[in-house]
N, C-alpha and C positions, 0 to 999 in steps of 0.2 A: 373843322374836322373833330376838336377838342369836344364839343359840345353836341356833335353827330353820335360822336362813340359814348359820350357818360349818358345821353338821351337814352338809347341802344340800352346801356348796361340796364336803367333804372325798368326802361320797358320789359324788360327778360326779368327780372325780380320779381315786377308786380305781378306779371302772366303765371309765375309760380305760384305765390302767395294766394291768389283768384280761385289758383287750380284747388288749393287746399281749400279754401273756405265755401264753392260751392262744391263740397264734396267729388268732384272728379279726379282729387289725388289725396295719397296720404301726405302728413307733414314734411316725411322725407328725416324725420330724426328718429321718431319711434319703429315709422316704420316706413318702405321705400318710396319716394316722389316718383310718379309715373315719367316724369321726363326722364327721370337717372334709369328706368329699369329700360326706356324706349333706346339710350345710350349704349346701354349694355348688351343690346343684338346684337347678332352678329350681322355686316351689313352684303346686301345682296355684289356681289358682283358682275358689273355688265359690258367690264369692256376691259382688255388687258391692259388697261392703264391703271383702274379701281383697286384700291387697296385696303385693306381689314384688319389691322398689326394688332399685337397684343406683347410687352415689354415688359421686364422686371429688371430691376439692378438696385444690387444690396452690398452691404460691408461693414464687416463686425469689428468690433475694438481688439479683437485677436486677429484681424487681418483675414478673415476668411472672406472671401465674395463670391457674387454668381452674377453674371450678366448673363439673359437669355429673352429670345424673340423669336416669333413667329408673322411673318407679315402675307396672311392669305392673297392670293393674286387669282385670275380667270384661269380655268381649263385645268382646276389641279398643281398649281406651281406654285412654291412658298419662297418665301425667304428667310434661312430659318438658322438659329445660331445658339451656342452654349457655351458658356465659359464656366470653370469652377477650382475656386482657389480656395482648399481645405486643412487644417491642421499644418499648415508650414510645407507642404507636400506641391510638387509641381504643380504648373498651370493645366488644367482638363482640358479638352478641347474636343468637341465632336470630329469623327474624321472626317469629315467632308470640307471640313474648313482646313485656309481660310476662307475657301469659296463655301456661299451661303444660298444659292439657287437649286432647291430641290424640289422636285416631285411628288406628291403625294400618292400613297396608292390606292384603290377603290372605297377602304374601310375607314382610311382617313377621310378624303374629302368632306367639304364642308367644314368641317373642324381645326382648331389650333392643335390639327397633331402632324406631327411630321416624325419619319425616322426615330421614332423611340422617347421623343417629348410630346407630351400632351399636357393643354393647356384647360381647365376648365373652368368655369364659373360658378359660384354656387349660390350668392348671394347677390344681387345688386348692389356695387358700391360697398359691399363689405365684404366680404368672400373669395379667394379665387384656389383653385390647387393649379400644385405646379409639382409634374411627375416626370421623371424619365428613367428609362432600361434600355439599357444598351452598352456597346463600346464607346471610352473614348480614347486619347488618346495626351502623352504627355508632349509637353510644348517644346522641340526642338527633335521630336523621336519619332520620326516618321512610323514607321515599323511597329512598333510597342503599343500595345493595347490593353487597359484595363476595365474590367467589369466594376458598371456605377448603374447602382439603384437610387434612386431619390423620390422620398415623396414629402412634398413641402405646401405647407399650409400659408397663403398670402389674409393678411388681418389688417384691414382700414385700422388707422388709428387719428388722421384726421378725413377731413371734407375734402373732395375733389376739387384741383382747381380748373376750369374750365377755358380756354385759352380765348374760345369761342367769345363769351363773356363775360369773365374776369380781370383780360388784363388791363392795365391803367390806361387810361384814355390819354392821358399828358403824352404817356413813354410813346404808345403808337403815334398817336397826332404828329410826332418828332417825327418819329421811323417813313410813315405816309411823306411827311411836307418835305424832302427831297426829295421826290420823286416827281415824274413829268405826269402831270394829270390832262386824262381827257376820257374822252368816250372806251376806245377801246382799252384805256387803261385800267380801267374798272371791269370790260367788261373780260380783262384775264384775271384778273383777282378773282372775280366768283368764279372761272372753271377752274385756279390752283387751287381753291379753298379747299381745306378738309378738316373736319371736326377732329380734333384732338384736345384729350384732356389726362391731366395727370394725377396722382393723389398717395399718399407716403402712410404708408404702414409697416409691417413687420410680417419676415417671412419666418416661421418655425418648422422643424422639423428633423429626419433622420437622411445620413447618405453616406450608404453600403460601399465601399470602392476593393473590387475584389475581396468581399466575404468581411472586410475590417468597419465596422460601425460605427459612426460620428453624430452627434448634436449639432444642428446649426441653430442661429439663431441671432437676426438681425435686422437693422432697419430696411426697409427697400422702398425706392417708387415704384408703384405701376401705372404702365401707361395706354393708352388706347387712343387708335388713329382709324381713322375711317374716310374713304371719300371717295369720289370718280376720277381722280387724276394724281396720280404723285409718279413722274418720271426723273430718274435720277441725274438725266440730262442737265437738268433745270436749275439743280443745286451747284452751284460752285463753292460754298463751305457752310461749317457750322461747327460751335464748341457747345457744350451742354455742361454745367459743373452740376453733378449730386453729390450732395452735401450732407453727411451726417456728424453734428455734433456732439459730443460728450453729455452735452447739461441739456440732449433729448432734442435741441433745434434740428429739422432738418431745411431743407432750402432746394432748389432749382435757379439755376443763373447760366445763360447765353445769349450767344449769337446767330443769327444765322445771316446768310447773303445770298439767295436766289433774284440775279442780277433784273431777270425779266419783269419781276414784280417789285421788290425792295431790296434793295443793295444792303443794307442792314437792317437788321431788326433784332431789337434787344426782345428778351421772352425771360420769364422767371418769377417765383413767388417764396414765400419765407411761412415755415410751421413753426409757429412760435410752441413755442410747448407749456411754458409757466400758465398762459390760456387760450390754448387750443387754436389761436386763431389764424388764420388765412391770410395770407397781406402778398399783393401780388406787389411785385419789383417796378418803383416807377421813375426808376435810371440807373445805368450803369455806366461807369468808364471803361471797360473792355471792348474793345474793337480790335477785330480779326486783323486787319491787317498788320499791329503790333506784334502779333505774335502766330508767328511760323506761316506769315502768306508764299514764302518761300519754300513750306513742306520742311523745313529744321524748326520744330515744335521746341519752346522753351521746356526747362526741366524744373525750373524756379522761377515763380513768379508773383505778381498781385495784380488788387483792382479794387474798386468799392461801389458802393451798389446801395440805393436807398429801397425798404422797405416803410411801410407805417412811418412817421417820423425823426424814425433812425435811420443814420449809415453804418453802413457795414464794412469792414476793411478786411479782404480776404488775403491770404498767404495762403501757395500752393504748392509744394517740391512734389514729383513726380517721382515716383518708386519705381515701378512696373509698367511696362504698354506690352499690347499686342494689337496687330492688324487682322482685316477679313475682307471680302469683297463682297459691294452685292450690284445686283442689274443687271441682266443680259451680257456679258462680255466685260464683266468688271468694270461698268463704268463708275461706280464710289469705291472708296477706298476709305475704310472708319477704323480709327483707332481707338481700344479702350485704354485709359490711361489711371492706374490705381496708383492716389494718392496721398497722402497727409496733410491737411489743411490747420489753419489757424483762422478765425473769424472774433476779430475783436479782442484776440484775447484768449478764447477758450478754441482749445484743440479738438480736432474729431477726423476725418475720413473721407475720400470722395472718389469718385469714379468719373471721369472726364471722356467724355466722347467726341474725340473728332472726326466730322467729315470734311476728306478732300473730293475733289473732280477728278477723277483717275486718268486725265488727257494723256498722258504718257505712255498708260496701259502698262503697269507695271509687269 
């Protein structure tokens, strides 16, 4: 399998490179690779299973953050969420949350807008805004409602990492070789599949909260998910750590366990910053079941993780969480967990996303 998937990786390289040299794409540095800009559609949906996400999540050295998503579905139905932690001031919250199942109306459809956020593109791979107008509302205040303007500029500051074709062959070949291989086991992996890819830049911008005017200004990933099947059935957990450090590193590290296809699967990559470069994660000690398979989420903890020919040794104390729901009837239940990390050594910031299987139906 080791040698199926780094085949894989090399063939996906060269078909780029090809693309560029008999002129059917650009470089892709100057200016945008036709694969990144064919990524960057928006993708058709054909059956209410199909999914079209588009994700942000950031957090400043002053403790400011925003988590916010939009995950297009058939027939006009999003999944769609906002979190905003401003100036030491409560946690924001869209009113519709925690629940995250909304409707789109006629002028939305098609588009990442839902209820007063709207998502846009402007650039391939470098570009994106991120706007909203409307009420939210503060975290424990049902009732209370404040007026939030935001218009916020997203800016690539590295390359995409591509999950499709990026990540380490060693770390998956693991993940795979536990699993019972056969026919039909392969042939569920190609209908879970779904193109997802991530990439870490900087959000800028202004946000109005009843008439009072703020700077934001921070690192963020953005992410984008696409495919014909993502049922929330399927997942029974997953942890995500974003990572933002002081000396400019940022990082992506988890798990997931969608029992049907692979009970574990490490996923993750490192932005080196000193040189720009890309290094996907090719093992981790972090396994879910250490920590909160019970639904009691540690509040302190660690792990290590190799990138490039370094390990990594993370520290994580948990400041803040909040939960929301998504799927037809709440069936996930994700918590964002804003934290304080240490990595190595040097301090910075993270936003921890966990999902549970909401079997209880809280």
């Amino acid at each position: 399998m080791y040698t199926f998937l780094k085949t894989r990786q090399l063939i996906t390289y060269l078909k780029r490179l090809y693309a560029v040299e008999v002129g059917k794409s650009s470089d892709g540095v100057t200016h945008i690779h036709k694969d990144d800009e064919v990524l960057e559609r928006k993708y058709y949906l054909e059956t209410s299973t199909s999914i079209d996400a588009v994700y942000f999540n950031g957090m400043s050295k002053d403790n400011d953050a925003l988590v916010c998503g939009v995950a297009r579905r058939k027939d006009n139905i999003c999944e769609a969420f906002l979190y905003l932690k401003i100036n030491g001031e409560d946690l924001l919250l869209m009113p519709s949350m925690p629940d995250t199942r909304l409707e789109q109306s006629l002028t939305e459809a098609g588009e990442y807008h839902v209820q007063g956020i709207k998502i846009t593109n402007f650039i391939p791979m470098r570009t994106w805004q991120l706007c909203y107008n409307g009420e939210m509302k503060p975290r424990g205040k049902q009732d209370q409602r404040v007026k939030v303007e935001m218009a916020l500029t997203w800016s690539a500051w590295w390359p995409p990492f591509n999950y499709d074709s990026m990540m380490a062959p060693e770390s998956m070949a693991s993940d795979m070789a536990r699993e019972h291989w056969s026919k039909d086991y392969f042939k569920l992996l190609k209908k879970f599949h779904q193109t997802h890819y991530e990439q870490m830049g900087f959000l800028r911008g202004t946000v109005k909260i009843d008439g009072k005017e703020y700077d934001l200004n921070m690192p963020a990933v953005r992410d984008h998910t696409f495919g014909s099947f993502r049922d929330w059935h399927t997942f029974h957990r997953y942890v995500l750590h974003f990572i933002f450090l002081d000396n400019g590193d940022c990082m992506a590290i988890g798990s997931v366990s969608q029992p049907a296809i692979l009970s574990h699967l490490t996923i993750g990559y490192l932005c080196r910053h000193a040189d720009q470069t890309v290094l996907p994660v090719k093992w981790c000690d972090y396994r879910l079941y250490h920590h909160g398979e019970n639904k009691i989420m540690p509040k302190d903890y660690g792990f290590v993780f190799k990138a490039g020919n370094q390990e990594y040794a993370v520290k994580v104390n948990v400041e803040d969480e909040d939960a929301n729901y998504f799927g037809n009837g709440r069936i996930a239940k994700i918590y964002e967990r804003w934290s304080s990390v240490e990595v190595n050594g040097v301090k910075g910031r993270a936003c921890v996303e966990c999902q549970f299987n909401n079997v209880q139906k809280d």
